[in-house]
N, C-alpha and C positions, 0 to 999 in steps of 0.2 A: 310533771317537770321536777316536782321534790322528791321520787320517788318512794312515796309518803306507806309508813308499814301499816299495811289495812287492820281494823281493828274489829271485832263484834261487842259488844256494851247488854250489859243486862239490864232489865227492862227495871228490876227494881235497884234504888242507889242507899245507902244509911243515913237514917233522919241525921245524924249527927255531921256527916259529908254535907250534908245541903246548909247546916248552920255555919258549916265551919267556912263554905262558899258563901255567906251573906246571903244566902237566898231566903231564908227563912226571916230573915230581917228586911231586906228589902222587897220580896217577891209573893207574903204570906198566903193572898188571896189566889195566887193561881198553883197552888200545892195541892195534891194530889195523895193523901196520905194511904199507906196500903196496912190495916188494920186487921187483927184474926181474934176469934172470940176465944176467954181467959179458959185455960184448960183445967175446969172444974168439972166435975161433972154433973154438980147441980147445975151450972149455969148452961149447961148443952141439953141437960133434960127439960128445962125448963122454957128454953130457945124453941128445944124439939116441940116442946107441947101445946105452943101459940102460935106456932103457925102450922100445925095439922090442919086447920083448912084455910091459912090464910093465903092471897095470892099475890103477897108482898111482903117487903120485912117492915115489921110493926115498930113504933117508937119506942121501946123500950130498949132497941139492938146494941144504937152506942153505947149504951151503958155496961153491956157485956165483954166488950170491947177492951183488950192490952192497949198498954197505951204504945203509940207506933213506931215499932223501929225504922218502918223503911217508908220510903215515898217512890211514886214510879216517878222517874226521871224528866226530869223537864227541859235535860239539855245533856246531849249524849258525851260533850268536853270536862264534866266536873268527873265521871270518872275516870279521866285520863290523868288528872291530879292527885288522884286520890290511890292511882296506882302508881307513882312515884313516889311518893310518899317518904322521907327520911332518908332518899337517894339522892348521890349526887350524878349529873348527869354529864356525858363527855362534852367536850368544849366547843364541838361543831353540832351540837342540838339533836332534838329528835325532832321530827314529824309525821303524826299520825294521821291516816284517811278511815276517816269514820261514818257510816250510816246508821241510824238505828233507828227506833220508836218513842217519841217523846210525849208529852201531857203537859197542859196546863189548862187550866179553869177558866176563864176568861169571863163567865158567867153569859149575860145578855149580848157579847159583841161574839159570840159562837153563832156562826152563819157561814153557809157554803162553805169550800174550799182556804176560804182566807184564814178562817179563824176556827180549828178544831179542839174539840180537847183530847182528842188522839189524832198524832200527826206524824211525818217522817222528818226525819233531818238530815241532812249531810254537812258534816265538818272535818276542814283542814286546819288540823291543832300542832301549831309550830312554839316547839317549849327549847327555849336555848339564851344566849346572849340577848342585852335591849336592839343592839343596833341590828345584829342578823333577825331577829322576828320584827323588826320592823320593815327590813330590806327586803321581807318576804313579802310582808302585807300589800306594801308598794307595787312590787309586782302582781302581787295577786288582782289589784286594784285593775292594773293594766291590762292583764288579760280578761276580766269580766266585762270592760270597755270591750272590747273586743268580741266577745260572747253576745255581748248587746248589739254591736254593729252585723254579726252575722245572721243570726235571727232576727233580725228586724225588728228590736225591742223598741219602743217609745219608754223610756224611762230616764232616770240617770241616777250617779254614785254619790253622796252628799254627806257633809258632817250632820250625824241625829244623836239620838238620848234614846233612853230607855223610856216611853211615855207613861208608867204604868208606876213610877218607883213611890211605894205607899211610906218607907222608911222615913222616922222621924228630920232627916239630914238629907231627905227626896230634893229640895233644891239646890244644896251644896252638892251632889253626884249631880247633877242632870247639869248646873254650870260648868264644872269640870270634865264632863264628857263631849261638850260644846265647848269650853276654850282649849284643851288641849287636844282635840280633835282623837280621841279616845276611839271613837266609833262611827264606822263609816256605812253607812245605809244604801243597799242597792231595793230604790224606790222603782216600779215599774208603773204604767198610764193604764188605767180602766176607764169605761165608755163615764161620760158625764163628768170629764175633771178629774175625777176617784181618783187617788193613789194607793197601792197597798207596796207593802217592805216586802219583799221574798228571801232577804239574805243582807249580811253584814258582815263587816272589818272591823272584830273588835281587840284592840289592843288593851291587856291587862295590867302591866307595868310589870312589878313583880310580885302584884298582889299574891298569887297564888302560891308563889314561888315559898313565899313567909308563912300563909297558911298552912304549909305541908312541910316545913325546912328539904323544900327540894335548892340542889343549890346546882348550879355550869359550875364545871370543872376551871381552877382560876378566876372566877367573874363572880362568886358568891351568890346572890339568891336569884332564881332562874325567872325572868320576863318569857310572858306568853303570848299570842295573837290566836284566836280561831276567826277563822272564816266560814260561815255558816249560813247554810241555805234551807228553806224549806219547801219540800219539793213538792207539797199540793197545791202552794203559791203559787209556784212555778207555772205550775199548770194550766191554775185558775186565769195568771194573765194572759201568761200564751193565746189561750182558749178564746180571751177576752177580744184579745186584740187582733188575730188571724183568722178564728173560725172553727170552728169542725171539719170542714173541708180539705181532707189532705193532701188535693190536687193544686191550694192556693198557699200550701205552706212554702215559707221562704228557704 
């Protein structure tokens, strides 16, 4: 319906892009650093010589290790920021339709489908005025109701939090994204009660917009929404809640 310009996202983003998104402050434990051994060549001969017959990399490795410029991506919308960057953008917005490959650590809650540290993602990233990325979200909101009622979803759309936020100021963002209804949760039904998140409404104000001096043409620093889904979730409840049997699909 937004006729959203498709986009492809590289797998690795700039350690410094992920601080400058707050990820790295609020998100530390689920980073994914992408690390290459220091181009010495004592230290590659000597890499070489400890594992001639070893059938793992031994604990000495990090230590040979640059320290990281890149992280593999944990949310395929921080480079959509990061390539506007010091732009200003026309006054009727852009929005972007993006797929890509994401990562995060999650450590001991990695199990099946719900929770991977390699996963897919789809986001619709609407960067323009407060009130038109809002007008979108709204809508957007309307038609995943919708989405829901055609597939037979047991679930519903709800105001949530980021559960996970470890940042010194993790209760003041988690209040604020519960009274101003910041983020909007599409919760779907697993057998026994279970809920999992497959996808969210999140409204960024113009956080991003200040992070990068991207600014709307007339309206100064640019508000963002992505809408974001993750499509093993997807899956997995699907799965959950219909079957494997494709002759009982709704």
């Amino acid at each position: 319906p937004w006729n959203a310009e498709p986009l492809r996202t590289p797998t690795l983003i700039p350690s410094h892009t992920l601080a400058r998104c707050d990820y790295l402050l609020s998100f530390p434990h689920n980073v994914t650093f992408a690390a290459h051994r220091r181009e010495e060549p004592k230290v590659i001969d000597e890499f070489r010589a400890r594992h001639q017959t070893a059938d793992n990399v031994d604990e000495k490795a990090l230590a040979d290790m640059e320290r990281p410029e890149a992280c593999l991506s944990p949310a395929v919308c921080y480079h959509v920021y990061h390539l506007h960057e010091n732009q200003t953008l026309p006054a009727a917005g852009i929005v972007y339709g993006i797929c890509g490959k994401c990562f995060r650590y999650e450590s001991s809650n990695l199990k099946d489908l719900r929770r991977l540290w390699d996963f897919t993602m789809r986001e619709v990233v609407f960067m323009g005025k407060r009130d038109d990325v809002l007008m979108h979200r709204e809508k957007s909101i309307g038609m995943m109701s919708g989405f829901l009622n055609t597939h037979r979803l047991a679930g519903e759309i709800r105001t949530a939090s980021d559960p996970f936020f470890i940042a010194a100021d993790a209760v003041s963002k988690t209040y604020f994204q519960l009274s101003s209804d910041s983020k909007f949760e599409v919760s779907l039904m697993l057998p026994g009660g279970v809920r999992t998140a497959v996808g969210s409404h999140n409204y960024h104000s113009d956080f991003f917009g200040r992070a990068f001096q991207t600014d709307v043409e007339g309206a100064g620093a640019m508000h963002s929404v992505c809408v974001a889904f993750g499509l093993e979730r997807w899956v997995y409840a699907f799965l959950m809640q219909h079957g494997s049997d494709l002759s009982k699909w709704p």
